[in-house]
KEDRENTOR-949094 format. One record per residue (C-alpha): x, y, z. Coordinates in Angstrom, 1 decimal. Each point is the difference from the previous one (the first is absolute). Layout:
<pts>
xx->X yy->Y zz->Z
...
</pts>
This chain:
<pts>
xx->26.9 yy->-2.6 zz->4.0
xx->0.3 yy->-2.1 zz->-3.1
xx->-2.4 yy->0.3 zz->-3.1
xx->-1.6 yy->-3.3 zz->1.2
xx->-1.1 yy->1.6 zz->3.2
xx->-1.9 yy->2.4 zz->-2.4
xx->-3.9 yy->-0.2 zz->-0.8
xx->-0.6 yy->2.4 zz->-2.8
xx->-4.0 yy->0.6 zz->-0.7
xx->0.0 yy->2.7 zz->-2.6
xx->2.0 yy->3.3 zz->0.4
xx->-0.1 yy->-1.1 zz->3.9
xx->3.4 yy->-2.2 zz->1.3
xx->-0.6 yy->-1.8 zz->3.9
xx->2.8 yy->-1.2 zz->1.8
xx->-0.7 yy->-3.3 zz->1.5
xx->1.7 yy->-1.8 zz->3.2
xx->0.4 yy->2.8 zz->2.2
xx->-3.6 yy->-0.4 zz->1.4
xx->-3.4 yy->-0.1 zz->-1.2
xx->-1.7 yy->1.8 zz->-2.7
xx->-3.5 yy->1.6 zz->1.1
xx->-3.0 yy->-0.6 zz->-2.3
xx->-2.9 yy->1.9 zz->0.3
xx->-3.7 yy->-1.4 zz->-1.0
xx->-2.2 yy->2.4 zz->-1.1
xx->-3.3 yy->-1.8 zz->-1.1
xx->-2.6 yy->2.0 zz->-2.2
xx->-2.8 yy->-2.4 zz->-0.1
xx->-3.2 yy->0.6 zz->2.4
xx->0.0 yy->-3.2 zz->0.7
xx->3.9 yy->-0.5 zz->1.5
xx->0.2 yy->-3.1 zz->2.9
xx->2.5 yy->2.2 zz->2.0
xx->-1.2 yy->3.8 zz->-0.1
xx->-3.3 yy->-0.7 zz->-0.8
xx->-0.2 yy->3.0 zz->-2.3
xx->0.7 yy->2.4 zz->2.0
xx->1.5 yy->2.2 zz->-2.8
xx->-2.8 yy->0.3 zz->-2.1
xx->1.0 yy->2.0 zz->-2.7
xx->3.3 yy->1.0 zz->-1.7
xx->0.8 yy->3.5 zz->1.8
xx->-0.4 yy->-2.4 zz->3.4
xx->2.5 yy->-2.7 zz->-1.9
xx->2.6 yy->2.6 zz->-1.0
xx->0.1 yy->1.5 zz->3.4
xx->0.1 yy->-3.4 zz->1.7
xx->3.3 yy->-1.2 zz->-2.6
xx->1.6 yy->3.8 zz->1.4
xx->-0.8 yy->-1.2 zz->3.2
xx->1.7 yy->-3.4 zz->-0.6
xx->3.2 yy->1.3 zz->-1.5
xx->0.4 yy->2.7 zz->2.7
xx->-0.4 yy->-2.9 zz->2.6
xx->3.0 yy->-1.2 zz->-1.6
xx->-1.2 yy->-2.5 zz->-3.0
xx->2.7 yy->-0.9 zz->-2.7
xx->-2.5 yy->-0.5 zz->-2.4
xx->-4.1 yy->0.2 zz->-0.1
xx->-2.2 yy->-3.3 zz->-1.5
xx->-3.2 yy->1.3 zz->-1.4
xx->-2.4 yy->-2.8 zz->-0.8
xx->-3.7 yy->0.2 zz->-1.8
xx->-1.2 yy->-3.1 zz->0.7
xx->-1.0 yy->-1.9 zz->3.3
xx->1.7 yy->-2.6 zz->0.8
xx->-3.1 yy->-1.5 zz->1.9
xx->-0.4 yy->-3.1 zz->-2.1
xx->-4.0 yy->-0.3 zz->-0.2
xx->-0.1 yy->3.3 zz->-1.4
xx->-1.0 yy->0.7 zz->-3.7
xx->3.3 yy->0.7 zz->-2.2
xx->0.5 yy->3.9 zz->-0.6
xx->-0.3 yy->0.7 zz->-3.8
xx->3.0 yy->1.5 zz->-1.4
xx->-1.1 yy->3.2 zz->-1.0
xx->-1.5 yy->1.1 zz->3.4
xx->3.2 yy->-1.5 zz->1.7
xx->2.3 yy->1.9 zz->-2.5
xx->-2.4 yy->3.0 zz->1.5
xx->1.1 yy->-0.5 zz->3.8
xx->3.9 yy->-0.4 zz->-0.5
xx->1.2 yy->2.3 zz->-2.9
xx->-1.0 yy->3.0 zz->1.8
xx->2.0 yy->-1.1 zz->2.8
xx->2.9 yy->-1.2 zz->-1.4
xx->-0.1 yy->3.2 zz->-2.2
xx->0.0 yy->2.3 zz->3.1
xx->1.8 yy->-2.2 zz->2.4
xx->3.1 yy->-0.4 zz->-2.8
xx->-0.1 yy->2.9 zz->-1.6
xx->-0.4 yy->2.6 zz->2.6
xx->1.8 yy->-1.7 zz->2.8
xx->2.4 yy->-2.1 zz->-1.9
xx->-0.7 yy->-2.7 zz->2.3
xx->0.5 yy->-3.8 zz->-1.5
xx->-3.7 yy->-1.6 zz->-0.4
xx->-0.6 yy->-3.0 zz->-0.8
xx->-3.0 yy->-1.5 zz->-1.5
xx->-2.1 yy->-3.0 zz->1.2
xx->-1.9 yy->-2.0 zz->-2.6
xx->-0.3 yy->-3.0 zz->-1.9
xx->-1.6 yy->1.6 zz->-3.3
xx->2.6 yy->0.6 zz->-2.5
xx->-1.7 yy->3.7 zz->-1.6
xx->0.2 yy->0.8 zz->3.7
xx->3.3 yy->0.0 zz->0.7
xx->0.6 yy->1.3 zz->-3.6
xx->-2.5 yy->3.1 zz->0.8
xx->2.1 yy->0.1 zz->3.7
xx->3.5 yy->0.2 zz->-1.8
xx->-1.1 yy->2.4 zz->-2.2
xx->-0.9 yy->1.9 zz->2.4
xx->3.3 yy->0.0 zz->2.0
xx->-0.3 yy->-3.2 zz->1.9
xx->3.6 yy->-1.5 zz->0.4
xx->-1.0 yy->-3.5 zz->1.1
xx->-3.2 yy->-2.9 zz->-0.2
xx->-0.8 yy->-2.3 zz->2.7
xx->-2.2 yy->-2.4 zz->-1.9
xx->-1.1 yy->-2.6 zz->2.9
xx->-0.7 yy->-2.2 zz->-3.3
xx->3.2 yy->-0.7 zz->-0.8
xx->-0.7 yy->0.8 zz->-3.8
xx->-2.5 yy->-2.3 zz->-0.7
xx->-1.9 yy->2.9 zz->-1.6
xx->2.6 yy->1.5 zz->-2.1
</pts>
């Protein structure tokens, strides 16, 4: 397959076109629309991004921030707190892609840092 078939995130290459790529969400707010919190605290978020790699997951999304719209906005700091512990675990022990998902700019910086190899800012870097 040709280098345009290619997505490249960091030191992790996808091949694209011979079926779909698996993303999975890992939300670590208490306040998340589709889990409802259910993992409350980092040890449950870890082992729930395990469990969605070993389900098969090409890559695991770990977002700090609600996107339930008439919630308050998260402040950095505390959503820096929810995701670089993941991301640090999830990509550095496992090796696994993560992404990050977040519209604040010393976010995704923190995230990166940290071993993140992609952002998903739903903004579309109008905060940047």
């Amino acid at each position: 397959m040709g280098a345009e078939h290619l997505l490249r995130a960091g030191d992790h290459s996808f091949e694209l076109g011979d079926g779909p790529l698996l993303v999975g969400i890992l939300n670590a707010t208490p306040d998340s629309f589709s889990d409802g919190g259910a993992y409350p605290d980092t040890d449950a978020r870890v082992a729930r991004g395990r469990e969605l790699l070993d389900a098969g997951a090409d890559l695991v999304e770990v977002g700090g921030e609600s996107g339930v719209t008439n919630r308050p906005a998260v402040e950095p700091a505390e959503e820096i707190e929810r995701v670089v512990p993941l991301v640090e675990c999830l990509a550095g022990e496992t090796g696994a892609a993560v992404a990050v998902d977040t519209y604040k700019p010393e976010v995704a910086d923190a995230a990166v840092r940290a071993g993140a190899s992609m952002v998903n800012d739903s903004s579309g870097l109008i905060n940047s």
